[in-house]
ZAMARGU-4260 file (C-alpha; in steps of 0.2 Angstrom, whole numbers, plus 5000, padded with zeros to 4 digits):
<rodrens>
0) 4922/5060/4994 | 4930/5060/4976 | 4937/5045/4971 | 4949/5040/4956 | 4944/5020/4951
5) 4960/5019/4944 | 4977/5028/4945 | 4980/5040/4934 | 4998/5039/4926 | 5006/5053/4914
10) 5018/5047/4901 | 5029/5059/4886 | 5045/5055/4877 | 5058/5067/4873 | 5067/5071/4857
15) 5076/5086/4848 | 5065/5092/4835 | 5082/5096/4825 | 5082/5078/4822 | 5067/5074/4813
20) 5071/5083/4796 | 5090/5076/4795 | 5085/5059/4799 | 5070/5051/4789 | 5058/5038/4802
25) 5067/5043/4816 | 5052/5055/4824 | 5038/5038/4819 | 5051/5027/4824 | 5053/5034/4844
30) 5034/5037/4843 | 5029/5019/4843 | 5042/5017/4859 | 5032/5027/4867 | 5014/5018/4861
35) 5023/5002/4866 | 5027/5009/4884 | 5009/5017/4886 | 4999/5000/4878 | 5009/4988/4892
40) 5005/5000/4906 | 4988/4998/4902 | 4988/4981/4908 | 4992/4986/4923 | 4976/4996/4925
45) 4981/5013/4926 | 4972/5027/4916 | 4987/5033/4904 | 4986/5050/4898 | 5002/5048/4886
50) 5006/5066/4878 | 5017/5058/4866 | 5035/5066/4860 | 5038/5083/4867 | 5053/5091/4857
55) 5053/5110/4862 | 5053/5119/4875 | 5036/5126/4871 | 5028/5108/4872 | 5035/5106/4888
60) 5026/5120/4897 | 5008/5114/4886 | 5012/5097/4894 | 5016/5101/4911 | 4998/5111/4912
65) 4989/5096/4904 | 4998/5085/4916 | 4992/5095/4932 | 4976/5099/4923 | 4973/5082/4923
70) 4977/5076/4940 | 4991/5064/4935 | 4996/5055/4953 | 5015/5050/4943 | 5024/5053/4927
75) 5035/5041/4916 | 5047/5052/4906 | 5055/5041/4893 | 5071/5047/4887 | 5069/5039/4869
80) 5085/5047/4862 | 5096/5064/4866 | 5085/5078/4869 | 5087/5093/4877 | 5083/5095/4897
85) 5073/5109/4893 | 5062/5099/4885 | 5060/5092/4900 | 5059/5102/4916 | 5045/5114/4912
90) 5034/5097/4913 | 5040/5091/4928 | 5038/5108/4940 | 5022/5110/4934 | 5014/5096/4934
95) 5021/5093/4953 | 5022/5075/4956 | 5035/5061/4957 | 5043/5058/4940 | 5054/5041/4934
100) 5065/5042/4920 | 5064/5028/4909 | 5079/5023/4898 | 5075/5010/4889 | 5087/5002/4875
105) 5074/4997/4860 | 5088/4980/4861 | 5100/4975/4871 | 5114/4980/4859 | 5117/4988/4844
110) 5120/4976/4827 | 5138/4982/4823 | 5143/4973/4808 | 5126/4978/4799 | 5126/4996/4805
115) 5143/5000/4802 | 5138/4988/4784 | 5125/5005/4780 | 5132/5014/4766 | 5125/5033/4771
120) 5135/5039/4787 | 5118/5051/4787 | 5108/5032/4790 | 5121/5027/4802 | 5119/5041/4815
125) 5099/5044/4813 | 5100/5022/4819 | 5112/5026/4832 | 5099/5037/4839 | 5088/5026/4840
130) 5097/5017/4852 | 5105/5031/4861 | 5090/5033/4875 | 5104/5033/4889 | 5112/5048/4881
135) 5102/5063/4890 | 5098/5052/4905 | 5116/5062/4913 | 5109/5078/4909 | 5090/5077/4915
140) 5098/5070/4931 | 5107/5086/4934 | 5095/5098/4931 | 5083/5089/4942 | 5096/5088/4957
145) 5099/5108/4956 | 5082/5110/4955 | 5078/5099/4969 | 5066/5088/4960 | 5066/5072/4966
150) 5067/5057/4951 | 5068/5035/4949 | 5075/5028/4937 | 5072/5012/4926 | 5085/5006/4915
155) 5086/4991/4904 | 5077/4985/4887 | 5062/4989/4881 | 5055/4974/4876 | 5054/4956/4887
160) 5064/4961/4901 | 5056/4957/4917 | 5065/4969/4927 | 5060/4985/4917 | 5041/4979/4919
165) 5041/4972/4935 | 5048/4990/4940 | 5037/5000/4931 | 5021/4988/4937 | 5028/4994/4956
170) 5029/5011/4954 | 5009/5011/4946 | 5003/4998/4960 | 5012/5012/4974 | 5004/5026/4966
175) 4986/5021/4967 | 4991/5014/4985 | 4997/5033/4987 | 4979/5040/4979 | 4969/5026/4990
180) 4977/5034/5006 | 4975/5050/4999 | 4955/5049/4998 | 4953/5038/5012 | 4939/5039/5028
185) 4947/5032/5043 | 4936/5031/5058 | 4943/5031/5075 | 4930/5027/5090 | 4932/5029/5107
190) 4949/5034/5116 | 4966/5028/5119 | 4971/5013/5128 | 4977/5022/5143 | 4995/5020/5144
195) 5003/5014/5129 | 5012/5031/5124 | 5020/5021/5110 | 5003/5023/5099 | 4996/5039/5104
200) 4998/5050/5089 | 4997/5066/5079 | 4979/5066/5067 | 4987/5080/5058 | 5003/5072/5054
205) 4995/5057/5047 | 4983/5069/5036 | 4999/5077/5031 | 5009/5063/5026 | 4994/5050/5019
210) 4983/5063/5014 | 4965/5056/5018 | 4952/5062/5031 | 4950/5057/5048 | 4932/5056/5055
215) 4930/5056/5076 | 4916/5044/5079 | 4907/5041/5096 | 4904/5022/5104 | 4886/5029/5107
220) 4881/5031/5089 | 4885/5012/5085 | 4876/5009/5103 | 4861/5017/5095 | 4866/5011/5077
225) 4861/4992/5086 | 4846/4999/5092 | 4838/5000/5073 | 4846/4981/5068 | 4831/4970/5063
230) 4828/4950/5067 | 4830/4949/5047 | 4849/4955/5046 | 4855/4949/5060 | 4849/4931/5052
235) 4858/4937/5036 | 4875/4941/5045 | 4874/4928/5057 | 4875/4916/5041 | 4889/4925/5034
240) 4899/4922/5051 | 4895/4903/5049 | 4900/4903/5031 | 4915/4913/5033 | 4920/4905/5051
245) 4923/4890/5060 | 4912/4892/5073 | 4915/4880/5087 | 4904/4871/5097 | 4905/4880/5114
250) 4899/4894/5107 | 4883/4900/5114 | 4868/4905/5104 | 4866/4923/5113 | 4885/4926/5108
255) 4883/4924/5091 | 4867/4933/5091 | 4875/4948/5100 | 4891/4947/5089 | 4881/4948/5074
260) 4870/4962/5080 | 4885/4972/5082 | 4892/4968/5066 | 4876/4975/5056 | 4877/4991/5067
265) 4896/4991/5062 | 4891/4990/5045 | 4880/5004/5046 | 4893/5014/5053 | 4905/5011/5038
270) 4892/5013/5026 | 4884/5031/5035 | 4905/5039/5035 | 4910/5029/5019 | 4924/5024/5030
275) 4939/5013/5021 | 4949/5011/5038 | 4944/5010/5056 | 4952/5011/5075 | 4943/5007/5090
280) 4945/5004/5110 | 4933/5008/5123 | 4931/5002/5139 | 4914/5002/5140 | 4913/5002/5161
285) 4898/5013/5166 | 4888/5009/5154 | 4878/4994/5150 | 4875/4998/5131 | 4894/5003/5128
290) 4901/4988/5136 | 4888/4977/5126 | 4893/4986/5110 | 4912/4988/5112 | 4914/4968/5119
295) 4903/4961/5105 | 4915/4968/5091 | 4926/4956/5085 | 4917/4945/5072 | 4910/4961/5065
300) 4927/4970/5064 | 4935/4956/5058 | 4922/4954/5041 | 4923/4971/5040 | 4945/4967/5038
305) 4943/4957/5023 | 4930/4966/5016 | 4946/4981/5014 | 4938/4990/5028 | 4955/4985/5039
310) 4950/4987/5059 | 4963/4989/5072 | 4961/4989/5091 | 4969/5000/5103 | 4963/5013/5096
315) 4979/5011/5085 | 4979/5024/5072 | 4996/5024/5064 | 4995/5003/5061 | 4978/5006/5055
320) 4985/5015/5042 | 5001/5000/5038 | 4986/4989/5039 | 4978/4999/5025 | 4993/5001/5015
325) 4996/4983/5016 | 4978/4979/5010 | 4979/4992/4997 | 4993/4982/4988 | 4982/4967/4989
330) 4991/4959/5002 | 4979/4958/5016 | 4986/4967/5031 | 4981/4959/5049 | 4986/4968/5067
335) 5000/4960/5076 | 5012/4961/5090 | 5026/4950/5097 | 5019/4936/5108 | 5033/4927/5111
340) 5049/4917/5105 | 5055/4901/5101 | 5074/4899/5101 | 5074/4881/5096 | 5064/4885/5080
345) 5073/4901/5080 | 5055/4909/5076 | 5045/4924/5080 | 5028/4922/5087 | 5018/4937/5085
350) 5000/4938/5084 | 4984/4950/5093 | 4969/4948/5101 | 4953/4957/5092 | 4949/4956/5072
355) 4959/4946/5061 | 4961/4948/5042 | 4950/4934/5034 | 4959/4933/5016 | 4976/4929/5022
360) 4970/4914/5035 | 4979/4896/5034 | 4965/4886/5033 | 4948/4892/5040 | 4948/4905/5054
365) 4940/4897/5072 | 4927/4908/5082 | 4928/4904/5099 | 4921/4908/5116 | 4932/4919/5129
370) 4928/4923/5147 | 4943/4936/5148 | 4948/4949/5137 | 4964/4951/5142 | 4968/4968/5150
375) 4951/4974/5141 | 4933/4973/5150 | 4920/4959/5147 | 4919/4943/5138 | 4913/4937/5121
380) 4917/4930/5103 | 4937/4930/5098 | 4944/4925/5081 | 4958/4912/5080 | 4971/4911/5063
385) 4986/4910/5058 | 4993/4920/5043 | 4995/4908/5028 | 5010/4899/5026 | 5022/4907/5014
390) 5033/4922/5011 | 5025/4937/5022 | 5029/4955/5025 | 5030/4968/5040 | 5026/4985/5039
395) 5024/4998/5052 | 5022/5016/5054 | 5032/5024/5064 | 5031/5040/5075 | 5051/5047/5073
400) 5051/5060/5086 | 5056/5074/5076 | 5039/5078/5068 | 5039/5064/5053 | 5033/5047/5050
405) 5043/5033/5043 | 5041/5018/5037 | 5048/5001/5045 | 5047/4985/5034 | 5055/4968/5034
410) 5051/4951/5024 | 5049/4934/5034 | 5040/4917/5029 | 5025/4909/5040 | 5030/4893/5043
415) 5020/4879/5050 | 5022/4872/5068 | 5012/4874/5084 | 5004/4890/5089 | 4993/4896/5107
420) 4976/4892/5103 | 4969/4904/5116 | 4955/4912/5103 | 4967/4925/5097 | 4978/4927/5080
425) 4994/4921/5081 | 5008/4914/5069 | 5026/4908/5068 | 5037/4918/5057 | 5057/4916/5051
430) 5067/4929/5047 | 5084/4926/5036 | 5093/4934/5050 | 5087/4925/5062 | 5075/4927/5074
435) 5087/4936/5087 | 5094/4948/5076 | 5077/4953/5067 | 5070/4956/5085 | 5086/4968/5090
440) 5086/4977/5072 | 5068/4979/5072 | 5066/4987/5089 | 5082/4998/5086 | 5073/5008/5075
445) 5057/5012/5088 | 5042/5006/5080 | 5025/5006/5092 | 5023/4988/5097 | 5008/4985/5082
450) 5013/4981/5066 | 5002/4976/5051 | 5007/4957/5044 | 5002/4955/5023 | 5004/4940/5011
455) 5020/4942/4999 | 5035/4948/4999 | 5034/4965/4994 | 5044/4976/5002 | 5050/4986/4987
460) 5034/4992/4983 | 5032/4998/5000 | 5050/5008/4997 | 5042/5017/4979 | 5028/5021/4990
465) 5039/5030/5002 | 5047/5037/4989 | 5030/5045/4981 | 5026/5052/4999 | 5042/5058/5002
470) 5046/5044/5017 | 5059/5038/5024 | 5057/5019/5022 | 5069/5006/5033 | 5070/4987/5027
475) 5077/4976/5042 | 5085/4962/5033
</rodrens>
C-alpha cells in the first residue's frame, strides 16, 4: 500500500497586498515570519510545503489546489498581520483538512517609547503591523464557524516560547499518527472470544474513523506458514527470544523450540499482508495443528509489539487500534485490563495475559512456563513485565452506541511495589484522583474492559488527534 515516510504539513501567511506599497519592508519583513515558522517545523520531521504570503483572493484559490494537489495531511495558517478572510477561506475548503491558526507576536510587546520616538507616522503604522498578527484572528474565526470549518489555534510569541512550539510539535506528531492509521494493515485472525459483547465490533466503522485497511486472515495459513520454518530460523529467533527475554529455568527446550517456530511463521505472516497491527483468539479445539499454533503465540506476538507490529488477544480490534495509536506516538502501547485493587496503596493493578510490549518493560521482561491459560485452551510460554516506572498514559477506543467512536484517555504513574508474578503482564498505577474515583470515572464513560498502556504523559496529543479525526476525546483526571 502507499505510504508517506513523513507527514506532510502545508504552511501560508496572510497579508493585504494594499500594504506592501505604503509601507516599505513590511511584505520581506512577514516573509521571513513565515521562513522562521516553516525552518522550525522542519525539525520536527515533517515535509513542509510552505506557499509563502497569500495576499488576494486569487492566490488563495491557486493555494488551496496546490495544497490538495499535494496531499497536505494539515495546514498551519499564520495570520502575520491584518489580512483579509478572503484570503483565507478559498485555501482552507479546498484543500480539506484540519487547519490551526497561528497568531504569533514577532515579541512579546511592542517598544513604545521608540515607536512612538519614530518621526514618520507612515513608519509608525507600517511597525504596528508588524506586530498586529492578532488583529484578523476575530475575523478568520468567524468565517470559519459560518462555514462550518473546524479550526486550533496557537497564540503567543514567535520566538523562544516553549508553549507556541511545543503546540505546534503536537499537532505535527498527531498528524502523522492520523496518516500512520490512515495506511495501516491490521490483521485480525480467528474469531471472537465468545462472550465478551464489550469488544465485538464494527470493521467498517474503524475503517471509517482511522482510515486503514483491515485484512481477515485464517489460523490455518500461520498453521501451514510453520510448516515452511527451517532448523536455521528457528536458531536465529530462538536467540533473539534469549537476547531480548529473561528466560527462566523451568522452561523446557521443546517450548522454546515450539514458541520460536511460531514466531517465524508469525513473521511471515506480517511480512506476506504488510501488516502494521494485529488481533488474534482462536481456540484451537478440534484441531491439533491450530491449537499448536494458537498456544505457542505469545513470545512471537509479543516481538512482533515492540517491533511497531502491536498484537492484541481477544481478538480485540478496537484496542488494537489504541495500541497502535499509542505506538505511533512513540509511547509503546501494551494490552491491559484491571486485575485488581489495592486500597492501602490507593493503586490500580491492571495488566493481561498474552503479548507484552517489550520497549516499555521495567527491567528485563521474564518468559515463564504456564500449564493454564486462563479461560483459553492449552499451555505454553507467557511473558511477565511490568510497565516502566514513571508517568504513563491510558487510552482506549470506545464503541458509543450511537454509531461513532471515541476516544477515552487518562494520565497515571507506574509506581513500584509488589505485583502477581503468575507469567502475565501486570503493574501498579496511581491516578491523581485516586484510585476509587479514577475507577468510577473511567467506567462511567463505557469503555470495553481492554485498554492500551504507553510511556509518557501525553494525553494532549492524543486530544489533537481527536481533533484531526473529528473524535470526541474524554480525559478522566
Amino acid at each position: 500500500m502507499y505510504k508517506q515516510s513523513k507527514v506532510r504539513i502545508g504552511l501560508f501567511g496572510i497579508g493585504l497586498q494594499a500594504y506592501w506599497d505604503q509601507f516599505t519592508g513590511l511584505k520581506q519583513r512577514l516573509t521571513e515570519y513565515i521562513e522562521v515558522v516553516a525552518k522550525s517545523m522542519e525539525t520536527f520531521d515533517a515535509e513542509i510545503v510552505n506557499l509563502g504570503l497569500i495576499d488576494t483572493p486569487e492566490k488563495a484559490f491557486d493555494a488551496g489546489l496546490k495544497f490538495k494537489q499535494v496531499d497536505v495531511d494539515l495546514i498551519f495558517l499564520y495570520a502575520t498581520t491584518y489580512a483579509l478572510s478572503s484570503t483565507v477561506l478559498p485555501v482552507v475548503r479546498k484543500a480539506g483538512v484540519p487547519v490551526i491558526v497561528l497568531n504569533l507576536a514577532p515579541q512579546a510587546s511592542i517598544d513604545y517609547k521608540s515607536f512612538n520616538s519614530m518621526e514618520s507616522r507612515t513608519a509608525m503604522t507600517g511597525e504596528w503591523l508588524a506586530y498586529c498578527s492578532s488583529c484578523s484572528v476575530p475575523e478568520i474565526a468567524n468565517v470559519f464557524r459560518r462555514s462550518n470549518i473546524p479550526f486550533f489555534q496557537v497564540t503567543g510569541l514567535l520566538y523562544d516560547d516553549a508553549h507556541v512550539w511545543t503546540q505546534i510539535q503536537e499537532w505535527i506528531q498527531a498528524a502523522q499518527v492520523a496518516r500512520t492509521m490512515q495506511y495501516n494493515r491490521l490483521g485480525v485472525m480467528g474469531n471472537y472470544y465468545g462472550g465478551m459483547l464489550d469488544i465485538y465490533t464494527d470493521l467498517t466503522l474503524q475503517c471509517a474513523t482511522f482510515g486503514g485497511h483491515i485484512e481477515i486472515l485464517e489460523v490455518d495459513e500461520l498453521s501451514a506458514l510453520r510448516t515452511s520454518v527451517t532448523d536455521t530460523e528457528i536458531e536465529e529467533k530462538l536467540t533473539e527470544i534469549k537476547t531480548e527475554f529473561d528466560v527462566q529455568d523451568d522452561c523446557l527446550a521443546e517450548e522454546l523450540h515450539r514458541a520460536a517456530k511460531t514466531a517465524v511463521a508469525l513473521d511471515k505472516l506480517v511480512d506476506k499482508y504488510d501488516l502494521g497491527s494485529f488481533a488474534y483468539y482462536h481456540k484451537g479445539t478440534g484441531n491439533a495443528e491450530n491449537e499448536n499454533t494458537v498456544t505457542s503465540v505469545i513470545l512471537g506476538n509479543s516481538l512482533l509489539t515492540g517491533k511497531h507490529v502491536p498484537v492484541a488477544g481477544e481478538y480485540e480490534i478496537k484496542n488494537v487500534q489504541a495500541m497502535k495509536i499509542m505506538d505511533s506516538f512513540g509511547a509503546g502501547g501494551s494490552f491491559t485490563e484491571y486485575y485488581a485493587m489495592d486500597f492501602n496503596d490507593d493503586v490500580v493493578m491492571m495488566g493481561h495475559d498474552g503479548p507484552c510490549h517489550p520497549k516499555i518493560a521495567e527491567g528485563k521482561i521474564k518468559v515463564k512456563p504456564l500449564k493454564v491459560y486462563h479461560g483459553k485452551v492449552g499451555h505454553g510460554l507467557s511473558v511477565e513485565m511490568s510497565v516502566s516506572h514513571g508517568p504513563v498514559t491510558l487510552l482506549s477506543v470506545v464503541e458509543t452506541g450511537k454509531g461513532t467512536l471515541k476516544l477515552l484517555v487518562a494520565e497515571a504513574e507506574s509506581v513500584a511495589g509488589p505485583i502477581l508474578e503468575i507469567g502475565n503482564t501486570n503493574s501498579r498505577y496511581k491516578f491523581s484522583s485516586g484510585a476509587r474515583n479514577f475507577v468510577e470515572a473511567w467506567n462511567q464513560e463505557g469503555p470495553a474492559h481492554h485498554c492500551a498502556i504507553g510511556k509518557g504523559h501525553i494525553a494532549s496529543k492524543i486530544k489533537k488527534l481527536g481533533d484531526i479525526l473529528n473524535l470526541d476525546v474524554v480525559h478522566i483526571k
